[in-house]
N, C-alpha and C positions, 0 to 999 in steps of 0.2 A: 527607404529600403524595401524590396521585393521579398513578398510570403509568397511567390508562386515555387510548387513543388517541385523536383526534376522529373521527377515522372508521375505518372496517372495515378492518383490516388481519391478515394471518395472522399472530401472535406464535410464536416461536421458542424455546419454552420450551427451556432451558437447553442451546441449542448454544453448539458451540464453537465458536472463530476456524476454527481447521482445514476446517471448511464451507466456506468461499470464501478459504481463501489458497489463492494460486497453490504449483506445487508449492515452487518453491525458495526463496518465501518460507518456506513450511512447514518445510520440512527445518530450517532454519537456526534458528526458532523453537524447536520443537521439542527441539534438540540445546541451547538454553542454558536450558528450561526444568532440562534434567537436569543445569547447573550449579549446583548448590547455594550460594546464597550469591552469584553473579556479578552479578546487578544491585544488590546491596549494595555491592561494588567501586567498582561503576558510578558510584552514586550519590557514593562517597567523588571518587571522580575529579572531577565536575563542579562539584562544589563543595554544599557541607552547605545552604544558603542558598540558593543560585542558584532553587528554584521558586519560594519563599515572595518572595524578592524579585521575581521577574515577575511571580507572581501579585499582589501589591502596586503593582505599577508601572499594571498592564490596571485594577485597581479604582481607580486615581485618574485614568487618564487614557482610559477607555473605559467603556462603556455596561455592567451586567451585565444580561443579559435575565432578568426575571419574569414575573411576570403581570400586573404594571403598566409596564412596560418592555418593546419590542420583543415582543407578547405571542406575536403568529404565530413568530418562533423560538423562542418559550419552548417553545411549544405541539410543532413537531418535535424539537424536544431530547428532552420527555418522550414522544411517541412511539416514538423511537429505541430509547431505553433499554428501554421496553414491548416492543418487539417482538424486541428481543438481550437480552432477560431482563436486563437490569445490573440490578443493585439498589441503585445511585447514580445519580440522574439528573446527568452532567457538565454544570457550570457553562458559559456559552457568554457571551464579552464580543464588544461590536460594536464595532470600531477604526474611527474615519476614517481612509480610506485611500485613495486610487481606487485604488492596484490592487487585482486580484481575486486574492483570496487566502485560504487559510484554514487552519489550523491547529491541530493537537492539541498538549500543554504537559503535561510532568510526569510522574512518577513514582508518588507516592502518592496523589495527589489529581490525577488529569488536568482540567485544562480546554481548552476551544473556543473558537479567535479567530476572527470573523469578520469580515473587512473591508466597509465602506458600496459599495468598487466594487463588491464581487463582488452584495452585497443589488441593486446599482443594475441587473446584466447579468442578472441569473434572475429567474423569475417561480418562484411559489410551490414550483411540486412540483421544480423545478430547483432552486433550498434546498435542501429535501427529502431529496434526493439527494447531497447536501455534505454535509448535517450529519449522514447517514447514513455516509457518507463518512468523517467525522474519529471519527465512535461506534465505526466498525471498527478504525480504528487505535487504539483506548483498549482495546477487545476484546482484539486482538491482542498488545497492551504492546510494540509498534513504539520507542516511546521509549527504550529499551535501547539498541537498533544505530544509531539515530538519534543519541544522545548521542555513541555510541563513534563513528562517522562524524565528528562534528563533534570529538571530541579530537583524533581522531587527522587528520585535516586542518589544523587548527593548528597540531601538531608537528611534519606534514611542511612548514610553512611557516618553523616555526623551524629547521628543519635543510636547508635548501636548499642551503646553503653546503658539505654534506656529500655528494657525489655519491654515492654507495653507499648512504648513509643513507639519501635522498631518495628513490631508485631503489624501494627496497626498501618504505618507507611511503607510496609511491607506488600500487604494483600494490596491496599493501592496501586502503586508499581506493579503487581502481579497483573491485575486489570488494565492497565494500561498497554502494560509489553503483549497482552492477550488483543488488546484495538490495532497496536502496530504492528503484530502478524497480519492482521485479516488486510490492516489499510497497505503490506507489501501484496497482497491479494490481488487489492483495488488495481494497484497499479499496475499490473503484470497485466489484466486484462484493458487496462489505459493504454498499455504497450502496443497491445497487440491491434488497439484500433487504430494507432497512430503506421505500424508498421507493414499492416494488412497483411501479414505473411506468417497464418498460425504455426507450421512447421517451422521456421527460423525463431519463432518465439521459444517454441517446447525446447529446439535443440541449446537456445543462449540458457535455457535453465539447466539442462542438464549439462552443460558444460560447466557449471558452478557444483556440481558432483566428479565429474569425469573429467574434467579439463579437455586437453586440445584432440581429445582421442576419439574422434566423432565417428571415423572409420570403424572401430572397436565397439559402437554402441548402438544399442537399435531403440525406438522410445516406445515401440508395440511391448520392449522387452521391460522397460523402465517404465512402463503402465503396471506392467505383471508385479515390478516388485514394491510399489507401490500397496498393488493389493494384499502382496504378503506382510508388508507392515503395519495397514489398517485391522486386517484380522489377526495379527498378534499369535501369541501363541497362547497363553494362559493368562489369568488376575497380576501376575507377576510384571510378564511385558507390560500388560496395558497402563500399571504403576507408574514403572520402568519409563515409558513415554511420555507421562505425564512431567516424573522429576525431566529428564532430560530439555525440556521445555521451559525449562527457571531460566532466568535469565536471559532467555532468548530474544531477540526483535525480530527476527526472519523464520518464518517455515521452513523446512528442509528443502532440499530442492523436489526431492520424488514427491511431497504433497505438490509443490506448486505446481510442475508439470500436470499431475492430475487433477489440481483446482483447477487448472486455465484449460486443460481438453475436456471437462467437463460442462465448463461455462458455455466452452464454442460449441461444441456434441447439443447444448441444450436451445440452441436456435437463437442464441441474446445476440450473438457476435453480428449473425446476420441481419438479425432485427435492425440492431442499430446502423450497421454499414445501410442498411434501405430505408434509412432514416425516420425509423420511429425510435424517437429515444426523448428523453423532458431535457426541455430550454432553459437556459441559464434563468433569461425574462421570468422564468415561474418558480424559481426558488424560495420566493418569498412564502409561496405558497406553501410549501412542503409542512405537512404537521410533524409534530414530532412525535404522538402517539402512533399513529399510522405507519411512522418508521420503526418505532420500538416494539411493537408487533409483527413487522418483517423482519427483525431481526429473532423477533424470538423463533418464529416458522423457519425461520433458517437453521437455526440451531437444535430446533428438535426433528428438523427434514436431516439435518446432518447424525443426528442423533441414530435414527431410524434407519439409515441408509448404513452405521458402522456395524462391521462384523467384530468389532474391539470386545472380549467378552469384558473388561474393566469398566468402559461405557454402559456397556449392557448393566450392570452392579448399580450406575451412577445415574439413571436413566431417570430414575422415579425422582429421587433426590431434586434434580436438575429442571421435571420436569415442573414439582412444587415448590423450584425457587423462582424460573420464570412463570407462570401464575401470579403468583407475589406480586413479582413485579409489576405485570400486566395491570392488576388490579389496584395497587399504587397509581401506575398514569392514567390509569380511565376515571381513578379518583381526583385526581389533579387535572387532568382534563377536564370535568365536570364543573370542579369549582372554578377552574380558568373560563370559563364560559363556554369553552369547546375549542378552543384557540390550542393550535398546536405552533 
């Protein structure tokens, strides 16, 4: 089967995720690759069956795109893969659905759902940018923390009854739905190397606010309101933002457009299209302290950079709990011999 593109795109021979995760997705990544053996756990957890039956369930009751079915997503599916070196082109099913939706599936064999809303709200290179999109979270093997996410949300539902218990695998989940904002981060900027085309990227986000009314929208103007969200208005708002963020896995769309024009405004997007960017081959490499200090300069670059006055309040708090941390992994570092 042929990985060659339809059209001219830069291929990415053999990068790694690390290229466009966000830092704290990274760290976290990272730190369970040197779990040995932990997504095998995983997999026991979720059940031995649980793919093989979805993926069974989407082949009787959804569309699998070829080259005589849905052929234009057949067609991005294998340039995705072409351009993030996979040497699997992921399976991609089309679900009746109106919502706009889409989806990465599995463990050993990843596949791609796509919903008929989301085909109905995007034009071609806005696809594009989705299916570029869910290719990075397959890159990434996102489905680990995702699984453990949804276990352990369940549990907390079965132990509600237990206040300390709940409490406790509560804040977890908290943590966790805070790694699967940043890793829908990663992948928006996954998207955008797959689809080379940062303006259809911004406009497929902001249509998951505005829907099909692109005429009616401008993104210079949905940059602005963006800013008026990050500077808040009083202690209230900034609260205010914080609850609204429970329960959540997805940023808003006005963060994401301004996370992804940010990232490409900061010279990474072109960086990597001219091919500097770390090879799979060097993964092994990667320390995991090294990453947990990019994450933390992330988060106090992001800190420093809000005009939220709530953050500003949270600032010092935040800034003495990663400290902590830091000096936690440099302590475990140390005693690890230096081995990240």
């Amino acid at each position: 089967m042929t990985t060659t593109p339809d059209r001219n795109r830069v291929q990415l021979p053999g990068i790694s995720s690390r290229a466009y995760e966000h830092p704290a997705d990274r760290s976290a990544l990272v730190a369970l690759r040197k779990l040995s053996g932990f997504d095998t756990v995983l997999k026991q957890m979720s059940g031995l069956i649980s793919e093989r039956r979805l993926r069974l369930m989407y082949l009787a009751s959804a569309v699998r795109v070829s080259e005589t079915q849905f052929r234009s997503i057949y067609d991005m599916g294998r340039d995705a893969a072409y351009t993030l070196d996979l040497h699997r082109i992921p399976e991609i099913y089309i679900q009746q659905d109106p919502q706009v939706q889409a989806k990465a599936i599995g463990f050993d064999d990843p596949f791609i759902v796509v919903t008929t809303g989301l085909l109905n709200l995007m034009n071609e290179e806005e696809q594009r940018f989705v299916i570029g999109h869910e290719t990075s979270h397959i890159l990434s093997g996102h489905a680990v923390y995702r699984t453990m996410l949804d276990i352990l949300t369940r549990l907390a539902t079965r132990v509600a009854w237990i206040p300390l218990g709940y409490i406790g695998l509560r804040a977890i989940v908290a943590g966790l739905e805070e790694w699967y904002r940043k890793s829908e981060l990663s992948s928006d900027r996954g998207g955008l190397l797959v689809g080379q085309d940062p303006e259809a990227a911004k406009r497929a986000l902001m249509k998951l606010a505005g829907g099909s009314y692109m005429h009616e929208m401008n993104i210079e103007a949905f940059l602005e309101q963006f800013h008026e969200y990050d500077t808040a208005g009083d202690l209230r708002d900034g609260f205010l933002k914080v609850l609204n963020l429970l329960g959540t896995t997805h940023p808003f769309a006005v963060v994401r457009v301004a996370e992804l024009d940010k990232w490409q405004r900061s010279g990474e997007y072109d960086s990597i299209i001219a091919g500097n960017y770390p090879r799979r081959e060097d993964d092994s490499d990667a320390r995991v302290t090294d990453e947990i200090k990019a994450a933390a300069e992330s988060y106090r670059a992001s800190w420093q950079q809000s005009q939220d006055p709530f953050i500003g309040v949270l600032r010092d708090v935040a800034e003495g709990a990663v400290n902590a941390g830091e000096r936690i992994f440099n302590r475990f570092s140390r005693r690890d011999g230096g081995q990240g």
